[in-house]
C-alpha positions as CSV (number, residue, x, y, z in Angstrom):
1,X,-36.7,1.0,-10.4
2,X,-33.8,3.8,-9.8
3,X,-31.8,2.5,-6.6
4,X,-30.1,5.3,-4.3
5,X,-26.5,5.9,-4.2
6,X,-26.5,3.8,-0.7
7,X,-27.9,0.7,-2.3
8,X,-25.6,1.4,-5.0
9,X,-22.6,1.9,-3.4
10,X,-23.6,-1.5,-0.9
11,X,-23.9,-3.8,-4.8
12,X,-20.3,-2.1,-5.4
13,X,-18.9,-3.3,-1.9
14,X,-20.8,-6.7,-3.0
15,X,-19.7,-7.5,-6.4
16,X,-15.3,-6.6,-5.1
17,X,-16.0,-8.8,-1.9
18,X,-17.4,-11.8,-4.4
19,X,-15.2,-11.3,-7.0
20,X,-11.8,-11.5,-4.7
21,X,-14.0,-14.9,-2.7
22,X,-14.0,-16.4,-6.7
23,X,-10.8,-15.1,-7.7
24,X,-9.2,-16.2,-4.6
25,X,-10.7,-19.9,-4.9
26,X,-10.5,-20.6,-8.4
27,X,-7.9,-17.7,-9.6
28,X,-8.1,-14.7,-11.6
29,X,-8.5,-15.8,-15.1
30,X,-10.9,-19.1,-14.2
31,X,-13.7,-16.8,-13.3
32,X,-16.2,-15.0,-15.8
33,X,-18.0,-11.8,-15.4
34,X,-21.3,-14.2,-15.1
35,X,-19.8,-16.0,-12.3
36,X,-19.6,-13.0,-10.3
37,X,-22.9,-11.8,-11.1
38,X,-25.0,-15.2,-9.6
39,X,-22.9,-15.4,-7.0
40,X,-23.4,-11.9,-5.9
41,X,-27.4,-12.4,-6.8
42,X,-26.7,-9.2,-9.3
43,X,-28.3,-9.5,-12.5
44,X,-25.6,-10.4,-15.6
45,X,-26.3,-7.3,-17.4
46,X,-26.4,-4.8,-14.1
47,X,-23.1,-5.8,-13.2
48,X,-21.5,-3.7,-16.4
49,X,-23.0,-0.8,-14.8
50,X,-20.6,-1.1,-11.4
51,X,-17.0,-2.8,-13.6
52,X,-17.1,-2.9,-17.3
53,X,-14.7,-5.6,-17.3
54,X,-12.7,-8.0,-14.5
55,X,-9.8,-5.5,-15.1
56,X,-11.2,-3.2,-12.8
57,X,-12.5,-5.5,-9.9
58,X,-8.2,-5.2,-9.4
59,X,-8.4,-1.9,-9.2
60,X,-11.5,-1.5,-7.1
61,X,-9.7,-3.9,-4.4
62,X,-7.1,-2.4,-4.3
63,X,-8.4,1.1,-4.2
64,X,-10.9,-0.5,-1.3
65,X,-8.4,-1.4,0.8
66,X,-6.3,1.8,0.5
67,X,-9.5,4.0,2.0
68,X,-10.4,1.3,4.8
69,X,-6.7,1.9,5.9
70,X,-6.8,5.6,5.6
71,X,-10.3,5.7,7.1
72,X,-8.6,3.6,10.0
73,X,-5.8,6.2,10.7
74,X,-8.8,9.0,10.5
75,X,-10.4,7.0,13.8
76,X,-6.9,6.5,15.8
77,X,-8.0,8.4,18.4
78,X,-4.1,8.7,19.1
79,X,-2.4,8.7,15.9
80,X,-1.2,12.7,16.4
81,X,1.0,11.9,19.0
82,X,2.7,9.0,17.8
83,X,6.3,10.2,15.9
84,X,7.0,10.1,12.7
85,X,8.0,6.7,12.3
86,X,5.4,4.8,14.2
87,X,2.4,6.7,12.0
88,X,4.0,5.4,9.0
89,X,4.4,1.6,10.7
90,X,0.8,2.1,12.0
91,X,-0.2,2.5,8.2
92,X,1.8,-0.2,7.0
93,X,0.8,-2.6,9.3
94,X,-2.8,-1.8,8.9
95,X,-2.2,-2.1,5.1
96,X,-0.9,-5.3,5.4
97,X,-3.6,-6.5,8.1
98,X,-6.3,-6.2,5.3
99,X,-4.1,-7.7,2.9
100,X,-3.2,-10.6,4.7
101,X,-7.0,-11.6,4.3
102,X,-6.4,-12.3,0.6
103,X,-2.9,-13.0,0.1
104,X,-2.9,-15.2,-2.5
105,X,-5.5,-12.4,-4.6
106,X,-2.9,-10.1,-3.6
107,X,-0.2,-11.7,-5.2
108,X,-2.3,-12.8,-8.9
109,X,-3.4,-9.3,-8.7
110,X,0.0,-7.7,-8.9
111,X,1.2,-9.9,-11.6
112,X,-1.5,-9.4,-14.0
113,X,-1.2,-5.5,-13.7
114,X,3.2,-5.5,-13.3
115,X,2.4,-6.7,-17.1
116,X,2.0,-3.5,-17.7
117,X,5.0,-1.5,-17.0
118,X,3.3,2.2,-16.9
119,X,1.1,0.5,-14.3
120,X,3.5,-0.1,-11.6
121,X,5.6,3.4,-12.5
122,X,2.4,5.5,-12.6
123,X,1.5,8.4,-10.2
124,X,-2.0,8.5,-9.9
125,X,-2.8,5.0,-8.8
126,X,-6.9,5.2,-7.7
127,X,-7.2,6.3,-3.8
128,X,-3.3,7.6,-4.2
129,X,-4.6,10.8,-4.5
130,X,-6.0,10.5,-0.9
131,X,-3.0,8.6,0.3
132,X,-0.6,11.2,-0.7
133,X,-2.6,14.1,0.6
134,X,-2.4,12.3,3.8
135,X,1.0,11.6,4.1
136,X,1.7,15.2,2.8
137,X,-0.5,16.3,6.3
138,X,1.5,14.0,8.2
139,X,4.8,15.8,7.2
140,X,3.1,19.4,7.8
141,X,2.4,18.2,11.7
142,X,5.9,16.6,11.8
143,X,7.1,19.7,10.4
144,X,5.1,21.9,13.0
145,X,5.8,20.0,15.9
146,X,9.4,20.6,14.7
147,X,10.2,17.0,15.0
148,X,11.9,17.5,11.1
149,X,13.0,20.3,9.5
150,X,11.1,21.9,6.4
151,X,10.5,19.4,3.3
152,X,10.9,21.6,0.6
153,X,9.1,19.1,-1.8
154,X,6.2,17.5,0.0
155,X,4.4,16.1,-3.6
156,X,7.6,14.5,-4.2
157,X,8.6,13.2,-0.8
158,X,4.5,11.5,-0.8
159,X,5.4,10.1,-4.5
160,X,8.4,8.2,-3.3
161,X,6.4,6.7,0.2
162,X,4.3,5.5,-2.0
163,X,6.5,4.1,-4.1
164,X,8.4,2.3,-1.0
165,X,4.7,1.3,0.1
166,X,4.4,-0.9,-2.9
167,X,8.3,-2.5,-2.7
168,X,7.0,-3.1,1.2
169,X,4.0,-5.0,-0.2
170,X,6.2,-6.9,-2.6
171,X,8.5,-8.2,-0.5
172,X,5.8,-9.3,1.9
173,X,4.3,-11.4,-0.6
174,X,7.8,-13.2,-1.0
175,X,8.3,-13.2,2.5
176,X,8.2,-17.0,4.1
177,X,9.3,-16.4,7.2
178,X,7.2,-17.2,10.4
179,X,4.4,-14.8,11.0
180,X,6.4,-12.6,8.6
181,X,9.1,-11.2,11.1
182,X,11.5,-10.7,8.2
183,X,8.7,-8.3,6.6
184,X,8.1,-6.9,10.5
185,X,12.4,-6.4,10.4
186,X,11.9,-4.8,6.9
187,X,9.0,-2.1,7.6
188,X,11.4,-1.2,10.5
189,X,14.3,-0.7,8.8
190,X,12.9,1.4,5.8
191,X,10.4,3.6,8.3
192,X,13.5,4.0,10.3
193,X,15.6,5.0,7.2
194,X,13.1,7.6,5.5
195,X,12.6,9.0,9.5
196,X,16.0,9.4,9.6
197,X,16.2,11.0,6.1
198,X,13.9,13.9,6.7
199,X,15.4,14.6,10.2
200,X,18.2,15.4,8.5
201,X,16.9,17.3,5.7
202,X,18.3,15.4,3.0
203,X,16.0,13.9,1.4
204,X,14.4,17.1,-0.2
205,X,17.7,17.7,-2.2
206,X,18.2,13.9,-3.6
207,X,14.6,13.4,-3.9
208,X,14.6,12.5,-7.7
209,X,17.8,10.5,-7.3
210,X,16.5,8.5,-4.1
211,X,13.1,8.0,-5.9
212,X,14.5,6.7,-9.6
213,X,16.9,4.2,-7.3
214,X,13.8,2.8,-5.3
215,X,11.9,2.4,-8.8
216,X,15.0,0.8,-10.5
217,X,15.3,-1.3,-7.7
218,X,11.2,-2.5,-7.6
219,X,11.6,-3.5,-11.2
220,X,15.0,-5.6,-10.4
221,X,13.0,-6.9,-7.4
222,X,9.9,-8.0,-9.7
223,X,12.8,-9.6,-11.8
224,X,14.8,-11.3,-8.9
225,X,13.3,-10.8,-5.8
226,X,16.4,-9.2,-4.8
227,X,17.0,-5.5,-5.9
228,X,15.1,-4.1,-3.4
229,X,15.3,-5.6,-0.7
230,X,19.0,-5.2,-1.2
231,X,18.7,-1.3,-1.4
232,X,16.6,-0.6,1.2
233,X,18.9,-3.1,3.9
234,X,21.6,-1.2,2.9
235,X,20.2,2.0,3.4
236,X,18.3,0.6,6.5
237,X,22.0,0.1,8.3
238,X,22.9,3.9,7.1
239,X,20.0,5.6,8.6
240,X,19.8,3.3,11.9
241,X,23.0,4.8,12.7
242,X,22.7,7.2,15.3
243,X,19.0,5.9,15.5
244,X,17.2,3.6,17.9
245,X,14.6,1.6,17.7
246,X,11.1,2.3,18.0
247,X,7.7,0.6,19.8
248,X,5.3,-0.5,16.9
249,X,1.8,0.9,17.4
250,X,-1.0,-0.8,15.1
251,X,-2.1,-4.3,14.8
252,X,-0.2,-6.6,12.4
253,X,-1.8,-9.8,12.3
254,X,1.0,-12.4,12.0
255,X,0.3,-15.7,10.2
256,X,-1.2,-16.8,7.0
């Protein structure tokens, strides 16, 4: 019996939410394609239909959580009038609200795809597409409300946020500080320091520099947890100069 793109689209949302439950419990590589299936009360040989492989239950998630943030920002009934740097803290900390849900997931899921190096370093990751044109929107109204000058390369500028979005996740996964106020200090500190960047027009003439030292620095962090965590508090006490600090507007659940 042919199912309609609803009912197919509810099996999708399904099969992630049981996969991450299974993954989470008894880890990525303990738990078969079957598994998922019976748990999920999806026949064995339907479930190929929706993933081909577990592979892409990581990439699903991930992509999942991406459009339930974006879809959040969509519904802020107030997100045009907050400044530059609180809409990018009101993504993060949205971002990292859904996340927190699965941390552990979170964490196995970014070491099984860091194995592949063209992975982390790629531009199109699923649902950036949306992110980017989004953030690229977000610069236009900055841009209009002449709160920062012209940014002469918006594509760029959106690659490297998204580049610094993924460090931000990384060090939050390392972070073990309670409820996570050295990850709170840290989304400050580099919102603060790309605000400060484009206000001062910058960051459109370095862009390719400033982007390959964030990407240098993510692999080092992967390596040693400290690369970049090292760059961005360094260039967090640069840009805060002359800055001041800013309320935080969206809901970061604290804890684990």
């Amino acid at each position: 019996m042919k199912i309609s793109n609803k009912q197919k689209e509810a099996n999708k949302v399904k099969l992630i939410a049981t996969a991450v439950d299974l993954f989470s419990e008894h880890g990525f590589h303990n738990v078969s394609m079957k598994q998922i299936s019976k748990a999920a009360k999806i026949g064995d040989s339907t479930i190929y239909k929706y993933f081909p492989n577990k592979d892409k239950f990581l990439l699903a998630y991930h992509e999942t959580v991406l459009n339930d943030v974006l879809q959040l920002v969509e519904e802020a009934d107030d997100f045009a009038d907050f400044t530059l740097e609180e809409k990018l803290q009101f993504f993060i900390y949205n971002y990292l609200d859904i996340l927190i849900e699965n941390r552990e997931f979170v964490a196995e899921s970014i070491d099984i795809l860091r194995e592949s190096p063209a992975f982390l370093m790629q531009r199109e990751f699923p649902a950036s597409k949306a992110l980017k044109k989004k953030i690229i929107q977000i610069l236009e109204q900055s841009v209009e409300s002449e709160e920062i000058p012209d940014v002469p390369f918006e594509g760029a500028v959106a690659h490297l946020m998204v580049d610094a979005l993924l460090g931000i996740v990384l060090y939050w996964l390392q972070d073990d500080s309670e409820e996570f106020t050295q990850t709170t200090q840290f989304v400050e500190v580099s919102t603060n320091f790309f605000a400060t960047l484009l206000k001062s027009g910058v960051l459109g003439k370095g862009i390719d520099l400033v982007s390959f030292m964030i990407k240098s620095q993510m692999m080092r962090f992967l390596e040693n947890g400290q690369g970049f965590t090292g760059l961005m508090k360094g260039l967090g006490v640069m840009a805060s100069k002359g800055a001041g600090s800013v309320s935080r507007k969206g809901g970061w659940k604290h804890g684990g």
